[in-house]
C-alpha positions as CSV (number, residue, x, y, z in Angstrom):
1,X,0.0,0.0,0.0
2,X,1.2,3.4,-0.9
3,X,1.7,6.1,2.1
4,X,-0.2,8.7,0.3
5,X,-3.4,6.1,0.3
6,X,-3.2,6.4,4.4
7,X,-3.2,10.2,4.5
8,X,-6.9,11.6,4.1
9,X,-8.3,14.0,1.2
10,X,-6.9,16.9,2.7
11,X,-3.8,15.8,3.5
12,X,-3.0,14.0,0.3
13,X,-4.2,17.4,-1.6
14,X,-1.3,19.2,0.6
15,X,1.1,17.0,-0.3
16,X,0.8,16.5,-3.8
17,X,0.8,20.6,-3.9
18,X,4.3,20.3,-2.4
19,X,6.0,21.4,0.6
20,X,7.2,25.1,1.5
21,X,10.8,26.3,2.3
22,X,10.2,26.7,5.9
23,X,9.1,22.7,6.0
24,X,11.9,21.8,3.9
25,X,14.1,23.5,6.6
26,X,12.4,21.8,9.3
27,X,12.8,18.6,8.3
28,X,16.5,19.3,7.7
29,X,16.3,20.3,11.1
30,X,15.0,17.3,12.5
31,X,17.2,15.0,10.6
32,X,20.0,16.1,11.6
33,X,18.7,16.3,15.4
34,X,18.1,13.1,15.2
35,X,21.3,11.8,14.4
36,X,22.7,10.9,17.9
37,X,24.0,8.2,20.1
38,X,21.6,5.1,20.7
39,X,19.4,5.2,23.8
40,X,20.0,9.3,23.9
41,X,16.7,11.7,23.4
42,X,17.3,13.6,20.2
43,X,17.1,17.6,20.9
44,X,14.2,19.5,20.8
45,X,13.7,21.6,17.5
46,X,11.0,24.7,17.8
47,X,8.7,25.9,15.0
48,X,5.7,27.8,14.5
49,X,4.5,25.5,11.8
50,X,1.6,24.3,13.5
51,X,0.2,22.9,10.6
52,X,3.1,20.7,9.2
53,X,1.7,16.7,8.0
54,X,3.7,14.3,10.1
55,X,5.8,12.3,7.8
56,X,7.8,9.3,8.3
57,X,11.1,11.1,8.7
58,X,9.7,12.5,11.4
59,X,9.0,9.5,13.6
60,X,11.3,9.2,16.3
61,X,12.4,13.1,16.2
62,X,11.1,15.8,19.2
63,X,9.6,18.8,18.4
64,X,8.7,22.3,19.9
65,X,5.4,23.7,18.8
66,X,4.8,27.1,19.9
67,X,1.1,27.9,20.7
68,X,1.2,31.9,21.5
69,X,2.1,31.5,25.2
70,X,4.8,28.6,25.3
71,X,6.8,25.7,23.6
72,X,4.7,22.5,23.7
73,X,7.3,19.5,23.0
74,X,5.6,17.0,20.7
75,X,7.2,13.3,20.5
């Protein structure tokens, strides 16, 4: 099964439009984050991109959404 079958209508619409410089950058972000020594937590990364898909690469990364008043850390 192809991973763009699992997404919904909306999401598969927002993917197939492409993704934006600041995700691009966030997901080089996270990738290289996530590069560290086995059984150590991978830094946090911040953004504003509340919005962002979750894609594979980003299994296994943590990051920082801000919501107007503080940093929520997403796993």
């Amino acid at each position: 099964m192809h991973l763009m079958q699992l997404y919904r209508a909306r999401q598969r619409r927002h993917l197939n439009r492409g993704l934006r410089r600041k995700q691009h950058s966030l997901l080089k972000r996270l990738k290289a984050k996530k590069e560290v020594q086995p059984m150590e937590k991978p830094e946090v990364v911040k953004t504003h991109l509340r919005d962002l898909i979750i894609l594979p690469e980003m299994v296994g990364s943590m990051v920082g959404v801000y919501n107007h008043f503080s940093t929520q850390i997403r796993c």
